[in-house]
Structures are given as structure tokens and as C-alpha cells.
C-alpha positions in Angstrom: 40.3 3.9 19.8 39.5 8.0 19.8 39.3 7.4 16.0 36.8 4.9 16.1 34.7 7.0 18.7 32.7 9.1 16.1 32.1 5.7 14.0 30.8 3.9 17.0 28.6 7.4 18.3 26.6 7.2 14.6 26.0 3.8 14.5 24.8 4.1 18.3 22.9 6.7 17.3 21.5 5.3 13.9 20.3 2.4 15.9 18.3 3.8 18.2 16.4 6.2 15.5 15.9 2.8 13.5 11.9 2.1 13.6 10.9 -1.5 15.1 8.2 -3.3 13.3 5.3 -4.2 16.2 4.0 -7.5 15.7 0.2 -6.1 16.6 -3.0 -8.2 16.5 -3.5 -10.2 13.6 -6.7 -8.9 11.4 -6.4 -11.3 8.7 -9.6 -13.7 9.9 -11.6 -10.7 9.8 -11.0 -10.9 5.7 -13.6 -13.4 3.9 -16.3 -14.0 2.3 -20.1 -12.1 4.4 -23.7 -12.8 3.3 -26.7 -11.3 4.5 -29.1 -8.5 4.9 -29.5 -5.2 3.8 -32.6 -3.6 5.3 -34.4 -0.7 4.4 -37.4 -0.6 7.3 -39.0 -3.9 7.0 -37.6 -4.7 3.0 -34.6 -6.9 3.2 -32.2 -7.4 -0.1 -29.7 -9.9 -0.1 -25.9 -8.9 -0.4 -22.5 -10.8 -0.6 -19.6 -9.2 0.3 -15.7 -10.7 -0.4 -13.8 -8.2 2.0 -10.4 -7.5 2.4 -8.4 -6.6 5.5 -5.5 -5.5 6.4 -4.6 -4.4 9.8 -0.9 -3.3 9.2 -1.9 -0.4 6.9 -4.9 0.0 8.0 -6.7 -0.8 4.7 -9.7 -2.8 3.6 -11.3 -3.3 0.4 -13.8 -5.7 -1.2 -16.8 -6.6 -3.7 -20.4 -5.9 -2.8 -22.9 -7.9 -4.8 -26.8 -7.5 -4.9 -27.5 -11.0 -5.4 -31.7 -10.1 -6.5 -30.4 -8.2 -9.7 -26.6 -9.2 -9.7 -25.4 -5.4 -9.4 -21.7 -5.5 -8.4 -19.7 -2.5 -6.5 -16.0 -2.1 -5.9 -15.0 -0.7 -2.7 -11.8 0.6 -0.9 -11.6 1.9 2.1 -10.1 2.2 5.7 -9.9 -0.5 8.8 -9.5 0.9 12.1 -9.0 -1.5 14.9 -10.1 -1.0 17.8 -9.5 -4.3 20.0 -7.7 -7.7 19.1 -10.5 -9.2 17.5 -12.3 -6.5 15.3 -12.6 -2.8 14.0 -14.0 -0.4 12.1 -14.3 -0.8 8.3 -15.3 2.3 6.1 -15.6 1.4 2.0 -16.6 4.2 -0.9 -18.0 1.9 -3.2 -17.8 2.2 -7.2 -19.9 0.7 -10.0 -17.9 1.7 -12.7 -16.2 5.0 -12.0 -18.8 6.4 -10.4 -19.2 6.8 -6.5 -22.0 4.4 -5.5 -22.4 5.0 -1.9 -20.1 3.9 1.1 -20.5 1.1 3.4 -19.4 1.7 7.2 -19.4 -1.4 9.8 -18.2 -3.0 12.5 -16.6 -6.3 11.9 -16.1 -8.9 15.0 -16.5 -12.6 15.5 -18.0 -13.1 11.8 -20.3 -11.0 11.9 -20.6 -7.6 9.9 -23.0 -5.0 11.5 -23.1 -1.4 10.0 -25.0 0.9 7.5 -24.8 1.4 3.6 -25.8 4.8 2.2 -26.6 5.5 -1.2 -27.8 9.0 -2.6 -31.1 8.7 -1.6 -31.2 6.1 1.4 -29.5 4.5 4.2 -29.9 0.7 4.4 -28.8 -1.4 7.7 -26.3 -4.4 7.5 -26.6 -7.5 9.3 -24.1 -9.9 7.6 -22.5 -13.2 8.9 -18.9 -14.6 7.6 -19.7 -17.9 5.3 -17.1 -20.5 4.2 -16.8 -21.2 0.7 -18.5 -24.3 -0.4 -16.5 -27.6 -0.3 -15.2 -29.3 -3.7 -18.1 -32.5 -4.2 -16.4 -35.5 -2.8 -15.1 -37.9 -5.5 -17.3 -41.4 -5.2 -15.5 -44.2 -4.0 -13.7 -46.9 -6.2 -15.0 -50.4 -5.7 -11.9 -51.7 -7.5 -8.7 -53.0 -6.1 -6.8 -51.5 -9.1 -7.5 -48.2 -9.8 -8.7 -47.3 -13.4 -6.7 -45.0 -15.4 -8.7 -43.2 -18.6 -6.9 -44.0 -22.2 -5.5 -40.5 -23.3 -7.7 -38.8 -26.0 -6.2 -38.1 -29.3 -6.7 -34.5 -29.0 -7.3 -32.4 -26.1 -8.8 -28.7 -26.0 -7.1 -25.9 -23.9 -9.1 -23.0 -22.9 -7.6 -20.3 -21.0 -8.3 -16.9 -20.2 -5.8 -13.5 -19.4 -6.3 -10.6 -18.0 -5.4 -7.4 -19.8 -5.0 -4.0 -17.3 -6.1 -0.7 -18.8 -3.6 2.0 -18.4 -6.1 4.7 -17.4 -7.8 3.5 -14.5 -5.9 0.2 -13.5 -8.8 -1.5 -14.4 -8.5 -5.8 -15.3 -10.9 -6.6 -18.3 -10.8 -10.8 -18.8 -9.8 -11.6 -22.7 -11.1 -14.7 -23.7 -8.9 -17.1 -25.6 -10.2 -19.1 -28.6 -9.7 -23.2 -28.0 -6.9 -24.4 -29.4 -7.0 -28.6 -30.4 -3.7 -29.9 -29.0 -2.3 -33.5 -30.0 -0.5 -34.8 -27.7 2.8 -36.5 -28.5 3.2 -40.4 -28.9 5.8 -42.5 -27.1 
């Protein structure tokens, strides 16, 4: 027994140093897709934003598109909770490489409030958290027996990849070229 003492003291000991993983709030609605305003005095510009939260690590990222003249920016950023239901979400945001501006809100109860601030001005968010449309409904089939299309004799597969730079981490979609496939005969 006295040589297993020592053993038993370090594992004792190792146990109670051992970190436990807190099963906080959840911040994953908070993540989605936000449209709405971005107002400089009385001019409003239209903006979507995809964001990306995540409460664990404290992180958030997300895309920021002008939808008048289609200008995209990156973003990444911090999330700092600050009750169960919402927090604090500060982006830089990138077109290209090059700092944009940053984007700091408040995001609660699908809404987005906050500012945006470029070099020269400093608009005011007011954005609301949309759903993505739903797929169009296939129409109904009058038939008791469901019809089933005759294969075609050739098919065309289009697919596209996605290369990553190795200086920036950047993804640039590569197009691949149609390719006729025959499908095999029983």
C-alpha cells in the first residue's frame, strides 16, 4: 500500500489541475444570414451580411455585401457575450488584402444594431436576421403511377473545385470543362 501512495497522490493531483469544459450558453443562432440598412444621415444602402459565431472561442466572422453595386468584404473578428442570448461582435473587414473598415454591433434576438466605419465615414447598422428562401415546391402529380423520365443517351457533368493559394489561404473557384458521359447499358 505505502508504494502505491505516491501513484495514487499524482493521479489525485493530476485530476484536480485537469481543466473542465463549461457547457456555457449556446451562440450558434446568433450565426445567419442579416439584411438591412446602412445609414449615413438620411441615405440608406442596402447590405447582406452571412455572419459567423462562435461563442466558445470567442470568434466571429462573415461576408458583407453592398447589394447597389455588389462590393463584397471579408471580415473576421471577435464575439464577446455578454448575456445568454447575445453579444458584442467586432469585424475588420477586407476587400482583397486591404483593410476596408470594421464593423462593430450588437447582435440579440435577430436583429444586428451597430456602426461600420470606413476611412472617411461612419455609417449606422440596422439589420434583421432573414431565412434563406425555401426550394419552389414540386407541382403535384395527377397520376396514380408516377412517371419516370427514359434515361438520355449522354449526360453532361459540370463540376467545379476549389484551389487554395499558398500565400494568403485564399480559395479561387476553377471551373471544370463539361465532360459528355455515356451511361452504361444493362
Amino acid at each position: 500500500m505505502r508504494r502505491l501512495f505516491p501513484l495514487y497522490a499524482a493521479a489525485a493531483l493530476l485530476a484536480a489541475c485537469a481543466p473542465t469544459q463549461s457547457r456555457g450558453a449556446d451562440y450558434s443562432a446568433l450565426s445567419g444570414h442579416y439584411e438591412g440598412n446602412a445609414s449615413l444621415g438620411p441615405i440608406p444602402a442596402r447590405y447582406e451580411l452571412l455572419l459567423n459565431v462562435n461563442g466558445r472561442t470567442g470568434r466571429a466572422d462573415g461576408v458583407l455585401t453592398r447589394l447597389s453595386n455588389g462590393n463584397v468584404y471579408s471580415g473576421n473578428g471577435t464575439f464577446r457575450p455578454y448575456d445568454a442570448q447575445g453579444g458584442m461582435v467586432e469585424l475588420k473587414l477586407y476587400q482583397g488584402r486591404a483593410q476596408a473598415g470594421t464593423l462593430s454591433a450588437r447582435v440579440q434576438g435577430g436583429k444586428l444594431d451597430g456602426t461600420l466605419k470606413t476611412g472617411l465615414f461612419t455609417f449606422s447598422l440596422n439589420f434583421e436576421k432573414t431565412s434563406p428562401a425555401a426550394p419552389a415546391a414540386a407541382p403535384a402529380s395527377t397520376s396514380a403511377a408516377p412517371s419516370v423520365p427514359a434515361p438520355a443517351s449522354q449526360v453532361t457533368v459540370e463540376t467545379t473545385q476549389t484551389t487554395t493559394t499558398s500565400e494568403g489561404g485564399t480559395s479561387v473557384p476553377v471551373y471544370v470543362i463539361p465532360t459528355p458521359v455515356t451511361p452504361p447499358h444493362p
